[in-house]
C-alpha positions in Angstrom: 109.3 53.2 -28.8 110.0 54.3 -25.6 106.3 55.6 -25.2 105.2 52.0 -26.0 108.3 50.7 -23.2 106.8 52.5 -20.6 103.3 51.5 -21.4 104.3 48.1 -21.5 105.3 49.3 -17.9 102.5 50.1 -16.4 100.5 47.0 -17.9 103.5 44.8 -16.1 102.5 46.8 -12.9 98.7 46.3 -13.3 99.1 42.4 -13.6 101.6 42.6 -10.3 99.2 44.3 -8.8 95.9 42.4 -9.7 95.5 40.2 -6.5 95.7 43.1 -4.6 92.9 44.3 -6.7 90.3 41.5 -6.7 90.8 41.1 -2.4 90.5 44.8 -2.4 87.3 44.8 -4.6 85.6 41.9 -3.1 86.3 43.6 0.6 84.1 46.6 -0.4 81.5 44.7 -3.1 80.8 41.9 0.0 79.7 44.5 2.3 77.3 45.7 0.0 76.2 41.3 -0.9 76.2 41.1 3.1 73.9 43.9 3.9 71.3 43.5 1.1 71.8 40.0 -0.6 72.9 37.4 1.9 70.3 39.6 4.8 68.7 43.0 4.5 70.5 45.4 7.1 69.7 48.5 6.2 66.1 47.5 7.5 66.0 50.3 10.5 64.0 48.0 12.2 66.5 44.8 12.6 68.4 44.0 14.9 71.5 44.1 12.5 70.7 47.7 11.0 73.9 49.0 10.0 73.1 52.2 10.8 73.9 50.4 14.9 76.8 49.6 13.5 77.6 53.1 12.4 76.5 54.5 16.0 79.5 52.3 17.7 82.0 54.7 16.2 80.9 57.4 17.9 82.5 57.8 21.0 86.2 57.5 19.8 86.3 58.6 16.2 88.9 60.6 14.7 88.0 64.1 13.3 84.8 63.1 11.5 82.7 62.6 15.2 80.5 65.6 14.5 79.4 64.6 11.2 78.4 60.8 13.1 77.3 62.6 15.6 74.7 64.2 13.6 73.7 61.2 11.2 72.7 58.9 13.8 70.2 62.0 15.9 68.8 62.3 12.8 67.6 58.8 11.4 66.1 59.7 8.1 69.6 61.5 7.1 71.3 58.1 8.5 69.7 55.9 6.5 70.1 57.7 3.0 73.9 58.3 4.1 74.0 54.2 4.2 72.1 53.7 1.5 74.4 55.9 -0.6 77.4 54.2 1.1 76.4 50.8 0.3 75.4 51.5 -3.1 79.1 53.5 -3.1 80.9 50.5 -1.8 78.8 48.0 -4.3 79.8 50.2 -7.5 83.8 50.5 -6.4 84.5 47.0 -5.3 82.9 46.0 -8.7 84.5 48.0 -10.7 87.9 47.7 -8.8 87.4 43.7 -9.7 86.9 44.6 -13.2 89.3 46.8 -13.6 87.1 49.6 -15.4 87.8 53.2 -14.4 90.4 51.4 -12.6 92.3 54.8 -10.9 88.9 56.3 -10.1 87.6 53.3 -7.9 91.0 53.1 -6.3 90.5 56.8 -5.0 87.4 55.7 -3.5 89.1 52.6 -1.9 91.4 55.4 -0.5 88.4 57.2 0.7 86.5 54.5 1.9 89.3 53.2 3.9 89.7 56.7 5.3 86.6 57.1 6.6 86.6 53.5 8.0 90.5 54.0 9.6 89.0 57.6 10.9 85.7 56.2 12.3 86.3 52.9 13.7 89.7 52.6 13.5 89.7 52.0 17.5 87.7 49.4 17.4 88.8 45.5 17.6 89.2 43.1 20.2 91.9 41.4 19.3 94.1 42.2 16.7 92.8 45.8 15.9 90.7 44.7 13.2 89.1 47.9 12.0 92.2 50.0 12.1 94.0 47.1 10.4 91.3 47.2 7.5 91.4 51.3 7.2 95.3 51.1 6.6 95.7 49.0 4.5 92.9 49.9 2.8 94.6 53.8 1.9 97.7 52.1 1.4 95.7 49.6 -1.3 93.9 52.6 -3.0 97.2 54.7 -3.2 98.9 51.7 -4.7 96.5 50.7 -7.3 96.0 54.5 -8.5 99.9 54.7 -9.2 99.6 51.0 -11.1 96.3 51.0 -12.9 95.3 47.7 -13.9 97.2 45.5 -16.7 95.9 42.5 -19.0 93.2 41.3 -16.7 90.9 44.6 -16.7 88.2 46.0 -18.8 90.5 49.1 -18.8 93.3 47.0 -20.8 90.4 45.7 -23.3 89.0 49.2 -24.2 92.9 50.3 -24.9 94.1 47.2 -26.7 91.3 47.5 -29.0 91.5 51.5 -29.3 88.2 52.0 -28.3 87.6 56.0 -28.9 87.6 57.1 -24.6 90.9 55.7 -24.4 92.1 57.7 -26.8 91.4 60.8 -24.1 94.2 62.5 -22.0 91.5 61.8 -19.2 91.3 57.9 -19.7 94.9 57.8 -18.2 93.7 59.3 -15.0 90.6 57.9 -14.1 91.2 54.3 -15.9 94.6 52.7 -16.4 97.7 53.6 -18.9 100.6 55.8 -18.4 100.3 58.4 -16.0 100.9 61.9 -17.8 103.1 62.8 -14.9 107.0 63.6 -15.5 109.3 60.5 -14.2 111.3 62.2 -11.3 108.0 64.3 -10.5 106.4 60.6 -10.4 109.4 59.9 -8.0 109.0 62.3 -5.5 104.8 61.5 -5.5 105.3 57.6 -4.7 108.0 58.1 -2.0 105.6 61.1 0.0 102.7 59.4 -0.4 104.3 56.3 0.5 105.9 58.3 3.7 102.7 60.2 4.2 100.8 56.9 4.6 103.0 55.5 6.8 103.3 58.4 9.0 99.2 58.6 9.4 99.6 54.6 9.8 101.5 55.3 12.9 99.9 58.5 14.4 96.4 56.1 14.0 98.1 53.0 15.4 99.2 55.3 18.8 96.3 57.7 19.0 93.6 54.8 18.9 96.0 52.0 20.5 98.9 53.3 22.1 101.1 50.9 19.6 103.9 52.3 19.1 105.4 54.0 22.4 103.7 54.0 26.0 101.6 52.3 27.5 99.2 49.6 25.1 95.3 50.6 25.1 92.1 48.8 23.6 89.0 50.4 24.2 87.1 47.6 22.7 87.5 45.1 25.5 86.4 46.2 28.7 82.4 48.5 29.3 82.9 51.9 30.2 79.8 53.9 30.8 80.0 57.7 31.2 77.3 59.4 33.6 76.5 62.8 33.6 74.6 65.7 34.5 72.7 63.6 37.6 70.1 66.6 39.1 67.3 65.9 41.4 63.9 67.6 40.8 61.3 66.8 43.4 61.2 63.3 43.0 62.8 62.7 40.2 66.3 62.0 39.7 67.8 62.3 36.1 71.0 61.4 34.7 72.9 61.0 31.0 74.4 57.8 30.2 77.0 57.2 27.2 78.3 54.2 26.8 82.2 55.2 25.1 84.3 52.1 25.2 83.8 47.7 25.2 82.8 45.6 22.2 80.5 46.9 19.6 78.8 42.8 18.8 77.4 43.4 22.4 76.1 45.5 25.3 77.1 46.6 28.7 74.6 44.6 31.0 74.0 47.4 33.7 72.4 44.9 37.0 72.2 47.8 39.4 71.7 51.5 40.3 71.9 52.9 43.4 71.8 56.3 45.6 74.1 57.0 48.2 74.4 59.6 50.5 77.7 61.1 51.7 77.8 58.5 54.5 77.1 55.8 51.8 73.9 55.2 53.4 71.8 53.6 50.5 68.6 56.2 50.1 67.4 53.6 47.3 68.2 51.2 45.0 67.4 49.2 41.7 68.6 45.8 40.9 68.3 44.1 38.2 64.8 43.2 38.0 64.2 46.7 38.0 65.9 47.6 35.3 64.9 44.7 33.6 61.2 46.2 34.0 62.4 49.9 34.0 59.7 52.3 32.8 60.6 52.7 29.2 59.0 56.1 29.0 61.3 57.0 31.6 64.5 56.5 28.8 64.9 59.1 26.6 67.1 58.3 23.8 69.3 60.3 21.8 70.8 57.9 18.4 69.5 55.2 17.2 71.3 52.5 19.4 69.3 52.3 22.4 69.3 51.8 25.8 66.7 49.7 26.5 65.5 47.1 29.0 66.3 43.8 28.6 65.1 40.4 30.0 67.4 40.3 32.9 68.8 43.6 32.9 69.0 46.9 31.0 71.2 46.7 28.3 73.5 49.8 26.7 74.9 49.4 23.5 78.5 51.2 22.6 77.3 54.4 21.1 74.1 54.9 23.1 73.1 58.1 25.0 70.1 59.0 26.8 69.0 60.3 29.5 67.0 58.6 32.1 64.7 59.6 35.1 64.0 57.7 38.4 61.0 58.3 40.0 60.3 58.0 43.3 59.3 59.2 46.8 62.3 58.2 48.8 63.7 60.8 46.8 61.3 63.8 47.7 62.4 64.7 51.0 66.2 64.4 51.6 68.1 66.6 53.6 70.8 69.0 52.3 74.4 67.1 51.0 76.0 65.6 48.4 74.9 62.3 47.2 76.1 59.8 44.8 74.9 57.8 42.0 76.4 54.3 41.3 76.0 51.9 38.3 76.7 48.8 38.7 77.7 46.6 35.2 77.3 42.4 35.3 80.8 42.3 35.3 81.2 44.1 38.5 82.5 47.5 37.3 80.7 50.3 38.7 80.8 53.9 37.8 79.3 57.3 39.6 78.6 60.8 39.7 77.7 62.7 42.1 74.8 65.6 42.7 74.2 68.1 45.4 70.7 69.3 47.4 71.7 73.0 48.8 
């Protein structure tokens, strides 16, 4: 009797919890109906190639930068990596809706929503959208892994009609049913995880935001370009560009480059009808957002590195010194480095 109680129980807890599962399901299945039913973007040639997408995380992630770092030098690995993930997202938001396996798909909300919190989780104009979406994402997955799913599952059909799996000690775990875990054990696991979520909930919210003590930070609304590494050779100049902060949907519109010397005597200068026809030979990029030229400017998506080279013979002879090298964005913010000739 009290076996069939606390079964009773958990079903009461699945059907609580079963809006929470189809929003949660549909979140994950629509990104896989977005990217290959609705348009194809996982086309490496389109402009809306999610690997891009993936690239923007880069320059602020959160513990997982190397392996990003390393998917999108290498674009073959990238685009099996999204492909999996797609198919990964496709199969759990599915299944989450159904309510089949309903405790395994929740774990991989929970890690799906990890890796998006980790990743992007500094990213959003407004109201912190990706952070918002990796948080409550864990604390969805956590939540539906301690409930299961109740009368409006597959998992609740196979076990109301005694199907032969359910009948495994295994069933409870990865599908729905009584978890074979003591009651004040049970206890103990809702209220850490529950405190453990919240305290990564608020370590993310101030190490990616600033929100909750100090000063209030969003690296998703202003450019910020980061140039390194400027050395002259001959008559060449080279320098590294990474583009680490602004809005992901669009790029930094770079409108000018110029060299100064100590004095801030202008030794040359490109505006932006030279960049707009800059030498694309002369960009060498690293990932697969790219720097490139654009009609009225050169344009530098969040993510992007390279390294570019200006060639030319105002630059061949100049005297000993340090000099400077200024970029100018369209919205008027410039940034610099400077090199020396000894």
């Amino acid at each position: 009797m009290q076996n069939k109680e606390l079964l009773q129980s958990y079903h009461m807890a699945g059907l609580f919890t079963l809006t929470l599962r189809l929003v949660v399901g549909w979140t994950y299945f629509s990104a896989f109906w977005r990217r290959l039913i609705l348009e194809n973007k996982l086309d490496p040639e389109t402009a809306g190639y999610i690997g891009e997408k993936f690239n923007h995380f880069l320059p602020n992630a959160l513990g997982i930068k190397p392996i990003i770092e390393y998917l999108v030098s290498t674009p073959d690995a990238l685009w099996w990596a999204m492909a999996v993930f797609t198919i990964v997202e496709a199969i759990v938001g599915l299944l989450i809706m159904l309510g089949l396996f309903t405790r395994l798909m929740s774990i991989g909300v929970f890690s799906l929503a990890m890796g998006i919190l980790l990743g992007s989780g500094w990213l959003g104009t407004t109201c912190l959208d990706e952070w918002q979406i990796g948080v409550l994402g864990v604390a969805s997955g956590f939540t539906i892994f301690l409930s299961g799913s109740g009368k409006y599952s597959l998992d609740y059909f196979l076990q109301t009609r005694n199907y032969k799996i359910t009948q495994y000690q295994f069933f409870n775990w990865l599908g729905s049913g009584v978890l074979p875990i003591k009651f004040n054990t049970l206890h103990k696991i809702v209220f850490g995880g529950a405190l453990a979520i919240l305290a990564l909930t608020l370590y993310t919210n101030q190490y990616f935001h600033g929100g909750v003590w100090g000063t209030l930070h969003n690296k998703s609304v202003k450019p910020k370009i980061e140039i390194t590494n400027s050395t002259l050779q001959q008559d060449v100049l080279s320098f590294q560009l990474f583009r680490v902060e602004g809005a992901d949907v669009y790029g930094s519109f770079l409108i000018g480059i110029k060299i100064v010397d100590s004095n801030d005597n202008t030794i040359l200068e490109l505006d932006q009808n030279s960049l707009a026809n800059f030498p694309k030979e002369n960009i060498k990029n690293r990932y697969v957002a790219k720097i490139k030229s654009g009609k009225h400017s050169m344009i530098i998506p969040l993510g992007a590195k390279a390294n570019l080279e200006i060639k030319d013979e105002k630059l061949a002879h100049l005297s000993n010194g340090k000099y400077k090298v200024i970029l100018t964005d369209i919205s008027g913010v410039t940034w610099n480095d400077t090199f020396e000739i000894q």
